[in-house]
C-alpha positions in Angstrom: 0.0 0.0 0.0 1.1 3.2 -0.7 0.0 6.3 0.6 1.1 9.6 -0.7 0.2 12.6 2.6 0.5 16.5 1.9 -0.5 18.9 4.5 -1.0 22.0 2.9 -3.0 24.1 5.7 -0.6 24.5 9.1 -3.6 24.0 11.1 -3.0 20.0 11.0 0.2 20.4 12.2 -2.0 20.4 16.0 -2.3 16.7 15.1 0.5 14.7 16.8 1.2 11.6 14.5 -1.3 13.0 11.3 0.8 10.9 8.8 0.9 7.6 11.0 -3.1 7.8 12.0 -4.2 8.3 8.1 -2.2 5.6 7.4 -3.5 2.9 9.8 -7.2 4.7 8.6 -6.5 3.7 4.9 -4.8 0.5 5.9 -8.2 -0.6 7.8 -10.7 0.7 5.4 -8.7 -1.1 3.0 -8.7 -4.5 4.7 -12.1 -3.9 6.0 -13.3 -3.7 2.4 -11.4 -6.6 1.3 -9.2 -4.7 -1.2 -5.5 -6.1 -1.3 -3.7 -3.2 0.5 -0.1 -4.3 -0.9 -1.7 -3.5 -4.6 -2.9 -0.1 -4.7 -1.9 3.6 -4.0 -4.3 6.6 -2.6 -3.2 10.4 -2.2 -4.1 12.0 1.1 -4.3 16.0 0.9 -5.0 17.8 4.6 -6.5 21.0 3.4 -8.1 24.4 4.5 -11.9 24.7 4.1 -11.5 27.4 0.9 -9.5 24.7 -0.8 -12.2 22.3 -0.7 -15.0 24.7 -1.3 -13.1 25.8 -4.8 -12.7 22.3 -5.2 -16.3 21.1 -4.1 -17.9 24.1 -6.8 -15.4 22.5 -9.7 -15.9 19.1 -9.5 -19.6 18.5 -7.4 -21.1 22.0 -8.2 -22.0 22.8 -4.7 -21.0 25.7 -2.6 -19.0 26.3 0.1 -16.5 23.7 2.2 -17.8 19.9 3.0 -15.3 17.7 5.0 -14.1 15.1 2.8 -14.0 15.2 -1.0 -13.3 11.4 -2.8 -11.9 12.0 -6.6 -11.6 8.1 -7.9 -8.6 7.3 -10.3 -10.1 6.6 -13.8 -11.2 2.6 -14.5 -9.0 0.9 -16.0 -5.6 3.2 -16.6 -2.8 1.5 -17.3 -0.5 0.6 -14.6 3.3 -0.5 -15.4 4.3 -4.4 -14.0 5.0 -4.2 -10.3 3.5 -0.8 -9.2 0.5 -0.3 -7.0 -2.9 0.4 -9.3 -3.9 4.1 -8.0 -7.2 4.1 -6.0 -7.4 8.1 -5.8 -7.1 11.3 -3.8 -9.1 12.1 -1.0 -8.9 15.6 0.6 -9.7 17.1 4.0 -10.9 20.2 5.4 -9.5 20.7 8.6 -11.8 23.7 9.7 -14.6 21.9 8.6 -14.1 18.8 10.4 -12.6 20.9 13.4 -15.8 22.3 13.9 -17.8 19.4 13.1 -16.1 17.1 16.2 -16.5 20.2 18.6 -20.2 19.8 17.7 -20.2 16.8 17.8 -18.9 15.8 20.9 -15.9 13.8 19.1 -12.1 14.3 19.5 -10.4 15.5 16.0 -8.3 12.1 15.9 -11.9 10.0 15.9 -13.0 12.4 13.7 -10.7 12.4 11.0 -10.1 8.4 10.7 -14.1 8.3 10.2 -13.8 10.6 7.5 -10.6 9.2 6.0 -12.5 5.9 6.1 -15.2 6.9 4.2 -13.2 8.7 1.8 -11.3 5.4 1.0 -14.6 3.0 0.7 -15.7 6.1 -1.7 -12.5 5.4 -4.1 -13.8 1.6 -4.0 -17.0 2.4 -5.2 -19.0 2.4 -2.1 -22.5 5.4 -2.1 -24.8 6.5 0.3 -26.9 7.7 -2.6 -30.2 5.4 -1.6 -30.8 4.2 2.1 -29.7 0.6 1.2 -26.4 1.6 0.1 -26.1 4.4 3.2 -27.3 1.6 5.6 -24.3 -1.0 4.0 -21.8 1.7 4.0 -22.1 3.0 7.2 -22.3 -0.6 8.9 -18.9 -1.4 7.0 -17.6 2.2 8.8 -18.7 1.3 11.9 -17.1 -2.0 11.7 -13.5 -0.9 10.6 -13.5 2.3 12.9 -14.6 -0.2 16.1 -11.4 -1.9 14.7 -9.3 1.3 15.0 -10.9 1.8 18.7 -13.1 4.4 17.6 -17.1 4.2 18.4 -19.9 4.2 16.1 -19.4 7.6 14.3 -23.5 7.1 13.9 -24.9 7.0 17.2 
């Protein structure tokens, strides 16, 4: 597995051990989904909240910041012998999701390896776009995060 992390907004830098946590996150989702962590590759981008809403108006035509943005590698691009087939690029807004675990009640470190979770089961083709599919995807979170010692991000 390989995971590619850029911080780009300072304000992650209050999170002792960013790179190691996202990695055990994608390393959990991954095995939690049955995907072959050894074989593919996903970009990590910790960002500020006008990042992703210039992003989030480009790609998804919607305004302003959401936490997580999922952008899947195309199907079927040619990968050379050996290297690890490219899943995508997930990015974070760390205002956002700042805010959203104050709310919430939730440490930032719980937080963010929910949403890093469900950013990774979105590169492998998992929705929540009808209640079936939310219901499947967010039992599958639930399960991996109670893995990674973090409860039900739902309840």
């Amino acid at each position: 597995m390989s995971v590619s992390i850029e911080v780009e907004d300072e304000a992650w830098r209050v999170f002792d051990g960013l790179d190691q946590h996202a990695r055990t996150a994608v390393a959990a989702a991954l095995a939690g989904a049955g995907a072959v962590p050894g074989t593919v590759e996903i970009a990590l981008l910790f960002t500020h909240d006008d990042a992703v809403a210039d992003l989030n108006a480009e790609w998804r035509g919607k305004q302003g910041p959401t936490n997580v943005l999922s952008f899947p590698a195309p199907s079927g691009m040619p990968v050379p012998k050996g290297e690890p087939r490219p899943l995508g690029d997930i990015v974070l807004a760390y205002g956002v999701i700042a805010r959203e675990a104050a709310a919430q009640g939730k440490t930032l470190h719980d937080h963010t390896a929910h949403l890093i979770v469900h950013g990774v089961l979105h590169l492998l083709g998992f929705d929540h776009e009808t209640g079936a599919d939310a219901e499947d995807m967010e039992r599958l979170e639930t399960s991996i995060l109670k893995g990674l010692g973090v409860s039900n991000p739902y309840e």
